[in-house]
C-alpha atoms as one frame of an Amber mdcrd trajectory, in Angstrom:
protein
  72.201  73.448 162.503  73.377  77.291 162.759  70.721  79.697 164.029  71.159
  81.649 160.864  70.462  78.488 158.599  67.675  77.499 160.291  65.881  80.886
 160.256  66.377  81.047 156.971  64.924  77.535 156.417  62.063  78.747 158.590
  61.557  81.821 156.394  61.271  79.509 153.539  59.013  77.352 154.452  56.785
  80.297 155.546  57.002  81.752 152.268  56.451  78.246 150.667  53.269  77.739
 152.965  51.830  81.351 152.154  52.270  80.467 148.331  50.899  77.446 148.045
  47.815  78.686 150.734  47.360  81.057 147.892  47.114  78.817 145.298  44.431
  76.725 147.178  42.656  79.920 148.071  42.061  80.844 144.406  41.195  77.554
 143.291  38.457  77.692 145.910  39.495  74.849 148.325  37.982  74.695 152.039
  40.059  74.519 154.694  43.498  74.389 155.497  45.001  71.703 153.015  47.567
  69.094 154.298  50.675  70.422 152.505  50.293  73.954 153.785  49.858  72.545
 157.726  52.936  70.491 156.974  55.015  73.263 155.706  53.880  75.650 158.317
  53.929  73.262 161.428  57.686  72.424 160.650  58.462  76.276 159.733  56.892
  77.168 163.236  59.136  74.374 164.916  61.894  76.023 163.871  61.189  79.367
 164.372  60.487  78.117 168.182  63.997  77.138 167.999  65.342  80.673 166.612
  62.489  82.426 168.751  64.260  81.067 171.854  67.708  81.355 170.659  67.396
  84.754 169.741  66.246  85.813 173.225  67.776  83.576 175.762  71.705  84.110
 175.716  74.722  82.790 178.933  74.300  86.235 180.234  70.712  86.189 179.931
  67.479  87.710 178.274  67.213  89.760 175.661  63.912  91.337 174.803  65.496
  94.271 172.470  63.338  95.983 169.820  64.355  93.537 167.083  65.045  90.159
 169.010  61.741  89.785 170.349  60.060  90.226 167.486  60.511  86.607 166.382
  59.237  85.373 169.643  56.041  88.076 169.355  55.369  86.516 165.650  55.764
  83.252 167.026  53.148  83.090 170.055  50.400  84.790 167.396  51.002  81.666
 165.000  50.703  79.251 167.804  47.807  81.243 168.903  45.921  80.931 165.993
  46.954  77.555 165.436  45.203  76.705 168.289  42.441  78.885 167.410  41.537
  76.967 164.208  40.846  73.838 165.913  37.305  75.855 166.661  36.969  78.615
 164.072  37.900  78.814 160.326  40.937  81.396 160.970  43.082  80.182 158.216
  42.604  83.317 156.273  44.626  84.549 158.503  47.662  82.660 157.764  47.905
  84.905 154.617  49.185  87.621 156.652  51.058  85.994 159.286  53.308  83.304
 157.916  55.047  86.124 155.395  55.351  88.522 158.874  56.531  85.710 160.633
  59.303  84.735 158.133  60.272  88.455 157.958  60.099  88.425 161.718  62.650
  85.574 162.364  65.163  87.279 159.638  65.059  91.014 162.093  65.542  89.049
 164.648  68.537  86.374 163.316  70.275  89.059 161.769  69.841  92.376 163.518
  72.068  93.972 166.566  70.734  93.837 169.980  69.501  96.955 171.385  68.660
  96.171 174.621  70.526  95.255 177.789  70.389  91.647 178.987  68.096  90.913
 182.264  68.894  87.760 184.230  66.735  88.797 187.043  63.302  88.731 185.814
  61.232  87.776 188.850  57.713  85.478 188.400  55.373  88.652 188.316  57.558
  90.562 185.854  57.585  86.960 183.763  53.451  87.363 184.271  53.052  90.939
 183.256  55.752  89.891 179.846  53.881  86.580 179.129  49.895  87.941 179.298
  51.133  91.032 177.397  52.639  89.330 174.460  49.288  86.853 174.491  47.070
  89.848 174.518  49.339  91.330 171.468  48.970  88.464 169.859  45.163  88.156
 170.111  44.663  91.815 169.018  47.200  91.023 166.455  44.888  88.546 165.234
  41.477  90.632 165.829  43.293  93.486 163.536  43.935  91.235 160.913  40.511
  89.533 160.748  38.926  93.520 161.240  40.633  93.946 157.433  38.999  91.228
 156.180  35.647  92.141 157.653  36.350  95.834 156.222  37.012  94.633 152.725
  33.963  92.047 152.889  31.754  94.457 154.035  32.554  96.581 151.773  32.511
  94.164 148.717  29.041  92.995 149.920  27.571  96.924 150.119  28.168  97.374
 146.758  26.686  93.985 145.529  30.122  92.541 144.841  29.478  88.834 145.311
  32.764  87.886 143.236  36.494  87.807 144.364  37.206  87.920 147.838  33.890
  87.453 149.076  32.973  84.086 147.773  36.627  82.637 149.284  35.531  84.046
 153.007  33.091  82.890 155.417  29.677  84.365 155.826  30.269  88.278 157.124
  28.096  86.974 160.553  30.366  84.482 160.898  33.220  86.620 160.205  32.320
  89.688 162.786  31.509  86.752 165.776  34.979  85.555 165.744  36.229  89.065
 165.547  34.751  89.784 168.991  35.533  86.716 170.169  39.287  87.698 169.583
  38.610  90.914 170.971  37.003  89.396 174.327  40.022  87.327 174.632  41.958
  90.060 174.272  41.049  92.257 176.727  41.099  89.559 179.456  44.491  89.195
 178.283  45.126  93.527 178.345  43.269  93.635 181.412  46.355  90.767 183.179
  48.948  92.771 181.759  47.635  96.115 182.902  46.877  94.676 186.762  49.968
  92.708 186.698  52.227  95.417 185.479  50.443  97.996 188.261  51.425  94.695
 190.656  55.068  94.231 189.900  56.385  96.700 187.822  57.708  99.403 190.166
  56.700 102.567 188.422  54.857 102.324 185.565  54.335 106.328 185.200  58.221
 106.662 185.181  59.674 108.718 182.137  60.790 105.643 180.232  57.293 103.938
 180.627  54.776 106.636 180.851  53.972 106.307 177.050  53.644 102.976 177.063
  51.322 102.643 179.892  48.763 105.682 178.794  48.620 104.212 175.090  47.967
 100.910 176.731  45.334 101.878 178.854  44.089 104.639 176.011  43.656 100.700
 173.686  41.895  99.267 176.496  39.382 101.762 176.968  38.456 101.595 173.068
  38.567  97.553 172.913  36.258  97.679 176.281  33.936 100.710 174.850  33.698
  98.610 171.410  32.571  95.129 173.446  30.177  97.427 175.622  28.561  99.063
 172.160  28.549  95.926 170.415  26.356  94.186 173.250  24.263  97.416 174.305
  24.040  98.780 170.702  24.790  96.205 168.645  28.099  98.163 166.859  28.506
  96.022 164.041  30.683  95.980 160.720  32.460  99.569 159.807  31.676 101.091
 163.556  33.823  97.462 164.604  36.377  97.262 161.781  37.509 101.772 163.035
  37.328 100.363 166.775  39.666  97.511 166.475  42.481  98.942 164.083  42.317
 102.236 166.360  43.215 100.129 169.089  45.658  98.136 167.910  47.421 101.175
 166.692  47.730 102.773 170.422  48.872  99.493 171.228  51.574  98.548 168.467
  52.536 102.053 169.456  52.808 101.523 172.920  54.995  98.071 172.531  56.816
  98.967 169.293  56.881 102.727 169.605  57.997 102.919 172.846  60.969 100.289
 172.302  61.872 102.168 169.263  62.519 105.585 170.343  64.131 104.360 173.472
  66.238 101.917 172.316  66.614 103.132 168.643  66.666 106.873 168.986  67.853
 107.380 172.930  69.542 104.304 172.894  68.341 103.431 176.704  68.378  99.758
 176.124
């Protein structure tokens, strides 16, 4: 099957899985139901498939602005897949399969911006593969911080309808948010010692940005761990700590790609 037919395929079964997730979700079922796991295992099998045709080419790889963004989209699913074998994540899902399906048609369907590498050596491989795994974590953390913003919220003002009643306890809730973030900043922490290892200058002009918003989202994800075990920074104080840092580092990734491959067209 054509790249282009299965992505959309992919994209439809994504869409299909986030509707009928939905659907269960407002007729108050638990859990992740067996229809919706079909739908979005076999969408997530194929996107693998575009993921990897979309980046690996003859002449080699292509991690360009809009080609990697299937392959980013794809390692958070698989992420939290893995994820909900241990904690009720499937929330989640809400968000991502609809990104993901949007993800896979950028990337099927979009021009390459970026030059091909066929020289990647094993650290440069390590600093890509623990930075995409620490996007997707804080990916993750961001989207379960919005949840724990609107529940707390809800729950302030006595709202114990809606929402609320189809999430799990706000405890519950916050504990696997810092459990993402903890992962996460293992993760950050590999990218930023392996890109000091093997990249050769990672204050050059084309990567300066990158690098000080990276390390500017570390220092908030680590100063938001340190408060939450020293001063017990809960909720709100959590919830502004999370999405501040995932904006420094969606700009740092996305940002950075865009204006130099978009705008300066340095691919």
């Amino acid at each position: 099957m054509p790249i282009t037919a299965l992505a959309l395929l992919a994209a439809l079964l994504y869409l299909a899985a986030t509707g009928l997730h939905l659907l269960h979700i407002f007729q108050r079922r638990e859990g992740l139901s067996g229809a919706v796991l079909g739908l979005g295992l076999v969408a997530m099998l194929a996107h693998a498939v575009v993921a990897w045709g979309s980046i690996n080419g003859p002449d080699g790889v292509s991690l360009g602005f809009y080609k990697i963004s299937a392959l980013i989209f794809l390692v958070i699913n698989i992420t939290c897949a893995l994820l909900m074998l241990r904690r009720p994540l499937q929330s989640l899902l809400v968000f991502l399969f609809p990104l993901s399906a949007m993800s896979m048609l950028v990337s099927t369907f979009a021009p390459d911006t970026s030059a091909l590498s066929s020289d990647l050596s094993s650290g440069m491989l390590l600093h890509i593969s623990t930075s995409i795994l620490a996007y997707a974590i804080f990916t993750l953390a961001a989207a379960q911080a919005a949840l724990v913003a609107v529940q707390d919220y809800q729950l302030r003002h006595r709202r114990t309808q809606g929402i609320v009643q189809l999430l799990p306890p706000l405890q519950l809730m916050e504990t696997m948010l810092f459990e993402l973030l903890f992962v996460g900043v293992l993760l950050l922490t590999a990218a930023i010692v392996s890109g000091f290892i093997f990249v050769d200058d990672l204050f050059a002009q084309s990567l300066v940005h990158k690098t000080v918003l990276t390390i500017v989202a570390w220092l908030l994800f680590t100063t938001l761990l340190w408060g939450h075990h020293q001063l017990g920074w809960r909720a709100q104080t959590a919830v502004r700590l999370t999405l501040a840092g995932f904006v420094m580092l969606m700009l740092a990734f996305f940002g950075s790609k865009l204006v130099l491959e978009l705008v300066l067209q340095r691919g």
